[in-house]
TIKOL-554946 format. One record per residue (C-alpha): chain; x, y, z; residue in three letters; residue number from 1. Coordinates in pm, whole numbers, plus 32768, in hexadecimal, padded with zeros to 4 digits. Layout:
TIKOL-554946
chaine: A; px: X; py: Y; pz: Z; residu: ALA; num: NUM
...
This chain:
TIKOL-554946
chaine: A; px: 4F53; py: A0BC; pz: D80E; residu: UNK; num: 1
chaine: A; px: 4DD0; py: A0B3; pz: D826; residu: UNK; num: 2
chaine: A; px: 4D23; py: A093; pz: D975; residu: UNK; num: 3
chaine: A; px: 4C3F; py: 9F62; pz: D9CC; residu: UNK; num: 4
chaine: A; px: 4AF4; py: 9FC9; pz: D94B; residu: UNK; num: 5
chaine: A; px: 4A43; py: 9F21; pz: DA1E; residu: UNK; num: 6
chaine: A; px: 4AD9; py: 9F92; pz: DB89; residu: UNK; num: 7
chaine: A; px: 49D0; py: 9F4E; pz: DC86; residu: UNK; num: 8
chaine: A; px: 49D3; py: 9DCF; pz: DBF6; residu: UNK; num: 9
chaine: A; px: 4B53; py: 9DC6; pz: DC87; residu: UNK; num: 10
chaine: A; px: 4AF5; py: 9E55; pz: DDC8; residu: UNK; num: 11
chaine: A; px: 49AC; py: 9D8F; pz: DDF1; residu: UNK; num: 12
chaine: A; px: 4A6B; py: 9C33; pz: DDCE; residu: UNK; num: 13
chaine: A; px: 4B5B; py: 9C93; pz: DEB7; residu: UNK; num: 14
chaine: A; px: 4A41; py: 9D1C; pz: DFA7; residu: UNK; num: 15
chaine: A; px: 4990; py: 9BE3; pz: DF91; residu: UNK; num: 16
chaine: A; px: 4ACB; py: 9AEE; pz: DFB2; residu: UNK; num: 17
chaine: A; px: 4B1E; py: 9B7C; pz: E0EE; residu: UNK; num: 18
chaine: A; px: 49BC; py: 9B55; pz: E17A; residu: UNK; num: 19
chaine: A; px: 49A8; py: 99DB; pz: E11A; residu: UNK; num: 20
chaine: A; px: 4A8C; py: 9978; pz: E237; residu: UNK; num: 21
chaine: A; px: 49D4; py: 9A57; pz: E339; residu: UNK; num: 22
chaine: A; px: 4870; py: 99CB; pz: E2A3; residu: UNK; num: 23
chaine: A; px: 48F9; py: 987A; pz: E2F1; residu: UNK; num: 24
chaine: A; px: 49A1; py: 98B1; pz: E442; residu: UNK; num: 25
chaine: A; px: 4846; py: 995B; pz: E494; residu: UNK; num: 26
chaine: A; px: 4785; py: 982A; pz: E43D; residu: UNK; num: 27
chaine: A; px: 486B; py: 975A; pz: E4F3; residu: UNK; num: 28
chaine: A; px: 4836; py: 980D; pz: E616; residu: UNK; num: 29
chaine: A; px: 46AE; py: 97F5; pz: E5FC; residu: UNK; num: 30
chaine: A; px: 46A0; py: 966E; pz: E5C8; residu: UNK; num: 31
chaine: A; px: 4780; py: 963E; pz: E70A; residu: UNK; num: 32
chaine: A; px: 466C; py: 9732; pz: E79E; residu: UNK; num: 33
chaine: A; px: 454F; py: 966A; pz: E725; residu: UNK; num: 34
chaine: A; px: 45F2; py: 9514; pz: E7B4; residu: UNK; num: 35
chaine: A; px: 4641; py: 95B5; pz: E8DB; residu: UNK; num: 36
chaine: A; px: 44CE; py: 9635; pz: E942; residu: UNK; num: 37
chaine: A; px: 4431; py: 94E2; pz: E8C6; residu: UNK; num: 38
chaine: A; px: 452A; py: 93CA; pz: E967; residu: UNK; num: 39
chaine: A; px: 45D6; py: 9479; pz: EAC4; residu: UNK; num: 40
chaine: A; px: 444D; py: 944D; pz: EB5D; residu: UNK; num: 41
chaine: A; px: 443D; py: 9301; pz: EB39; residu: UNK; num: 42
chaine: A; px: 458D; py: 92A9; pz: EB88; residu: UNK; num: 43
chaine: A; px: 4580; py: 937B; pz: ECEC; residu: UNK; num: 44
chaine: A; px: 4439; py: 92BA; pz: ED28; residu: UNK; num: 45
chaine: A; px: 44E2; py: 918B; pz: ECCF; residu: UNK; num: 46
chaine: A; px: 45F0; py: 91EB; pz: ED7B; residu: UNK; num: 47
chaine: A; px: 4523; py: 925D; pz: EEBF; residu: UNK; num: 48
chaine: A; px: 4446; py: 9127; pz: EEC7; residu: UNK; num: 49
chaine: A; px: 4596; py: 9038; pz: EEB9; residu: UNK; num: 50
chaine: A; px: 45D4; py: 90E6; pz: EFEE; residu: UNK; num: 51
chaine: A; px: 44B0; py: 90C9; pz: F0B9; residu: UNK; num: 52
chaine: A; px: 449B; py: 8F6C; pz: F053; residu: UNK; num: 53
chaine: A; px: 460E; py: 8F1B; pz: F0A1; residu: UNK; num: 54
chaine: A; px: 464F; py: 901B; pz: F1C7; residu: UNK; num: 55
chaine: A; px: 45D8; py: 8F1F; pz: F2DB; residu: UNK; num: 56
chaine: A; px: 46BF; py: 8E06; pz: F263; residu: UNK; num: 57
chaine: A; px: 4808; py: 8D9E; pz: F31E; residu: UNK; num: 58
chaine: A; px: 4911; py: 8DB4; pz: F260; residu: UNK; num: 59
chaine: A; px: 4948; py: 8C4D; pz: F26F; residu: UNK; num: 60
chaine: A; px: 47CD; py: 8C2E; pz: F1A9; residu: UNK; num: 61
chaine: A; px: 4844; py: 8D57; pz: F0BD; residu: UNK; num: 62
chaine: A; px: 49B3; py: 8C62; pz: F070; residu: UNK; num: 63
chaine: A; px: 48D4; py: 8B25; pz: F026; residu: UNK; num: 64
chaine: A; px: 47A9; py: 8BA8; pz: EF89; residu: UNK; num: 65
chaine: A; px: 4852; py: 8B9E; pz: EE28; residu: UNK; num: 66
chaine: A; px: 48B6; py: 8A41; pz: EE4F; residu: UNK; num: 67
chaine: A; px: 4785; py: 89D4; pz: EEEC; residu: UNK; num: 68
chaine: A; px: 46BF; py: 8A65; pz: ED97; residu: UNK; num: 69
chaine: A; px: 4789; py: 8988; pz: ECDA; residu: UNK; num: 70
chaine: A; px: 474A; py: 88A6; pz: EDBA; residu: UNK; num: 71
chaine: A; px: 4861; py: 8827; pz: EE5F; residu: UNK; num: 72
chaine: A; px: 4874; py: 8793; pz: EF85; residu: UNK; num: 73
chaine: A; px: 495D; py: 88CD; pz: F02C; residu: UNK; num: 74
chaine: A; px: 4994; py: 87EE; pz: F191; residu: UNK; num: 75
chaine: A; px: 4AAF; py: 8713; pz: F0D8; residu: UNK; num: 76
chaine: A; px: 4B6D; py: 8879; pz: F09A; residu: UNK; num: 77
chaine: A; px: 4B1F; py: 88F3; pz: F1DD; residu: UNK; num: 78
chaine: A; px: 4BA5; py: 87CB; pz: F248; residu: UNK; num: 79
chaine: A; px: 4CDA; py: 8805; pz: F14E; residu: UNK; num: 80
chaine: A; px: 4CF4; py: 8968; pz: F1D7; residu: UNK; num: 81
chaine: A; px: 4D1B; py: 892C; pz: F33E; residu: UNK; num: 82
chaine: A; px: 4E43; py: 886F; pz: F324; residu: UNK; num: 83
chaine: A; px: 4EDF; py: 8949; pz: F1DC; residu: UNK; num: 84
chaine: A; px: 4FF6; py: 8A42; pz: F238; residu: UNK; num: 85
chaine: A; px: 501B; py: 8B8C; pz: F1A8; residu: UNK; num: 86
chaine: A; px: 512F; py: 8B5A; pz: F05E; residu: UNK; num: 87
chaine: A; px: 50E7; py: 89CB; pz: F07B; residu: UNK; num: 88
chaine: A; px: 50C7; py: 8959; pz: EEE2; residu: UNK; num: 89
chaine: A; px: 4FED; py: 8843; pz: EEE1; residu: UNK; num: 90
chaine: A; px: 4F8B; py: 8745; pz: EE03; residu: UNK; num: 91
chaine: A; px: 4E20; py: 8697; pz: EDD1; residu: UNK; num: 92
chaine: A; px: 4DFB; py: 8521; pz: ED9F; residu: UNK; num: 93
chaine: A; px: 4C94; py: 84D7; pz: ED23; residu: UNK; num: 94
chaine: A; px: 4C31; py: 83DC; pz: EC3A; residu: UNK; num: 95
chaine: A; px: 4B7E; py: 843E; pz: EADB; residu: UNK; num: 96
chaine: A; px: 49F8; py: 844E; pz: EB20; residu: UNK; num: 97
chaine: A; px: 48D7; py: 84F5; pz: EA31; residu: UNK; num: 98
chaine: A; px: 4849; py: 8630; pz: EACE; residu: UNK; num: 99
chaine: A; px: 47C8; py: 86E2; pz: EA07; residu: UNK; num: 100
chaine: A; px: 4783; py: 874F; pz: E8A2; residu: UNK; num: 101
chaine: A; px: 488B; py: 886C; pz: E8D6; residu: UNK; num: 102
chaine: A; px: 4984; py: 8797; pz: E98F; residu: UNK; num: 103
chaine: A; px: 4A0F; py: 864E; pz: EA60; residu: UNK; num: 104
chaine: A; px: 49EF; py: 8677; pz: EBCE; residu: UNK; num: 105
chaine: A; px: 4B75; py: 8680; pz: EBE4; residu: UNK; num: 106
chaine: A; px: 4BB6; py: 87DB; pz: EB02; residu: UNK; num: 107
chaine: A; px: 4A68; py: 887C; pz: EBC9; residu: UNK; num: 108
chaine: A; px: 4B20; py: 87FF; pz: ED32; residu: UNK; num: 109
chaine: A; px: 4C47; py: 88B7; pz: EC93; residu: UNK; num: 110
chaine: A; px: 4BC1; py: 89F2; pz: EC44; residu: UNK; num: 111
chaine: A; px: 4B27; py: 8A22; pz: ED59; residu: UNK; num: 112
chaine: A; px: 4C24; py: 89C7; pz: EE22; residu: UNK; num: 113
chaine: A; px: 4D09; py: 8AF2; pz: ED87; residu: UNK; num: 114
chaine: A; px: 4C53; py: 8BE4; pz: EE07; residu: UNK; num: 115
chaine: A; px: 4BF0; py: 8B0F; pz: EF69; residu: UNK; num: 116
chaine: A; px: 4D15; py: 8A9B; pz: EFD7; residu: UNK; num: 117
chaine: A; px: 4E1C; py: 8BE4; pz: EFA8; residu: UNK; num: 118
chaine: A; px: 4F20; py: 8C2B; pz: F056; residu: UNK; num: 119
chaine: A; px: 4F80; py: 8AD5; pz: EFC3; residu: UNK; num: 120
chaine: A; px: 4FAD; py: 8ABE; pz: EE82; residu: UNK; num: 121
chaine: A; px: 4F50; py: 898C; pz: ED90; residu: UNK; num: 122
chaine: A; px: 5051; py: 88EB; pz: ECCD; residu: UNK; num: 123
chaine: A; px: 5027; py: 8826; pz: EB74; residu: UNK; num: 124
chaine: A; px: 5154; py: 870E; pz: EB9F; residu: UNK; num: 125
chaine: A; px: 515C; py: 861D; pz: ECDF; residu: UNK; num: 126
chaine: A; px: 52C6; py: 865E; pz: ECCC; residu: UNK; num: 127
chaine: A; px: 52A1; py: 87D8; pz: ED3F; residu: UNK; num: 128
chaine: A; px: 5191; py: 877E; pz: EE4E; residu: UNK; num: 129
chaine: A; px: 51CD; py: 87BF; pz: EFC7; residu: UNK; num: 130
chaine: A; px: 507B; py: 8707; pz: F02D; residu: UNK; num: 131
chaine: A; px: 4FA7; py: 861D; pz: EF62; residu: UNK; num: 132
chaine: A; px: 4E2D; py: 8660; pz: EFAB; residu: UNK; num: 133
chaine: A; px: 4D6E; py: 8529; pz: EF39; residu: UNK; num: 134
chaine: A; px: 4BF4; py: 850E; pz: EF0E; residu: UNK; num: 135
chaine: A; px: 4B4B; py: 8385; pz: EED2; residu: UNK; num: 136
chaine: A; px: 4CC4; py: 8317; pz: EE8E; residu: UNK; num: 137
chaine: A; px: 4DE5; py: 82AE; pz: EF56; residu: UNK; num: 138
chaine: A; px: 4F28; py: 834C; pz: EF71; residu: UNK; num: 139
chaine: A; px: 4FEE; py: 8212; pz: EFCA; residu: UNK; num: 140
chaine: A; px: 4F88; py: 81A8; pz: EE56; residu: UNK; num: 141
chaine: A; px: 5086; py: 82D3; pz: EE16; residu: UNK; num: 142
chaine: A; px: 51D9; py: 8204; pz: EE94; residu: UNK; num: 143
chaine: A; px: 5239; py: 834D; pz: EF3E; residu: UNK; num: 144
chaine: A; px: 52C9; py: 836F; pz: F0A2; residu: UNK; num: 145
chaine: A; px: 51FE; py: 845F; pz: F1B2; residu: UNK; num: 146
chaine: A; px: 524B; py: 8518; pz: F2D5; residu: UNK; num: 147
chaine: A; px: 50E9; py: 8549; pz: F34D; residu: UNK; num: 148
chaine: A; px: 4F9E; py: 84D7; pz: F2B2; residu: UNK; num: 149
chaine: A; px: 4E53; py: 850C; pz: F32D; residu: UNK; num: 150
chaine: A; px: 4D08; py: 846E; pz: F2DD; residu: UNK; num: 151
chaine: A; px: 4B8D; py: 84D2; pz: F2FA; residu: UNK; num: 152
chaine: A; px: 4B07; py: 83AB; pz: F3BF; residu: UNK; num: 153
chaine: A; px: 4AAD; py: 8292; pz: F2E7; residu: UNK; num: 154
chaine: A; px: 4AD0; py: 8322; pz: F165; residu: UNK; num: 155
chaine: A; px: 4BC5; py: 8335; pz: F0A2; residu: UNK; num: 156
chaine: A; px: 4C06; py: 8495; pz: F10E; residu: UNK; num: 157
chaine: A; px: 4D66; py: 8503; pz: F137; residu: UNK; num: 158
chaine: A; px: 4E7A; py: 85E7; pz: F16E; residu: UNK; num: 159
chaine: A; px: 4FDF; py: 8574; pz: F156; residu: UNK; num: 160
chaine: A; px: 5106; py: 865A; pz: F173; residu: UNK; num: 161
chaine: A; px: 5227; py: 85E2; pz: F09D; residu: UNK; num: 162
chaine: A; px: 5357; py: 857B; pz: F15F; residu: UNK; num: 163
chaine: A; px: 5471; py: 863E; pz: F135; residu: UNK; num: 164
chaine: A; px: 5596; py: 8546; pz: F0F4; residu: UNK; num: 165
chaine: A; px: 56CC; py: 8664; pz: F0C1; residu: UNK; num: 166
């Protein structure tokens, strides 16, 4: 049996294939380096000028401010929210009406309400509802028997809880 001739060929190409993965790893580690010194600065002054601008809010302003950028008019689910119990699964009557190019009024009201109105939770069936919240629409229209309603003044601004008939 002959030898390789060429021995330190073997032992180079093994050498070499076993630095590869450490090369790599190494470079990793550098580019999460690099993005690390250039972005963390401006995201902690982002960060810290979020805070000085938000930090003499109430909470209440900090809980409508994303609903007032869209805009909506957040005193409707204030309204909504003060008679809402925790658990409650609600339902909103609103007719169709443009918003905007990224949405009708009615899916942005819904969103928002999500987030707004928990501990209640929104429902997508009329069926499952324990309250109907209605907004420019009327919830006798809905041929559904209530317990309690509520309306804001003059509009058609409501909140109906669902009569329990078991």
């Amino acid at each position: 049996m002959e030898s390789d001739p060429r021995p330190g060929i073997t032992r180079l190409f093994v050498l070499r294939a076993g630095l590869l993965p450490t090369f790599v790893g190494v470079l990793t580690v550098g580019a999460l380096a690099w993005s690390v010194a250039r972005d963390v600065p401006h995201t902690l002054d982002t960060l810290r000028s979020q805070h000085a601008g938000w930090s003499d809010a109430t909470r209440h302003d900090r809980d409508v401010a994303f609903g007032n950028a869209i805009p909506i008019d957040m005193s409707v689910l204030d309204y909504w929210r003060n008679w809402l119990r925790p658990g409650d699964r609600y339902w909103i009557q609103m007719p169709y009406e443009p918003f905007s190019s990224f949405g009708d009024k009615r899916a942005l009201v819904q969103s928002v309400a999500r987030l707004y109105l928990l501990p209640a939770v929104e429902t997508p069936r009329l069926a499952n509802a324990d309250v109907v919240l209605s907004w420019n629409a009327d919830p006798g229209l809905l041929h559904r028997r209530f317990s309690a309603q509520e309306r804001a003044g003059l509009q058609l601004i409501f909140y109906s809880r669902i009569a329990n008939d078991s």
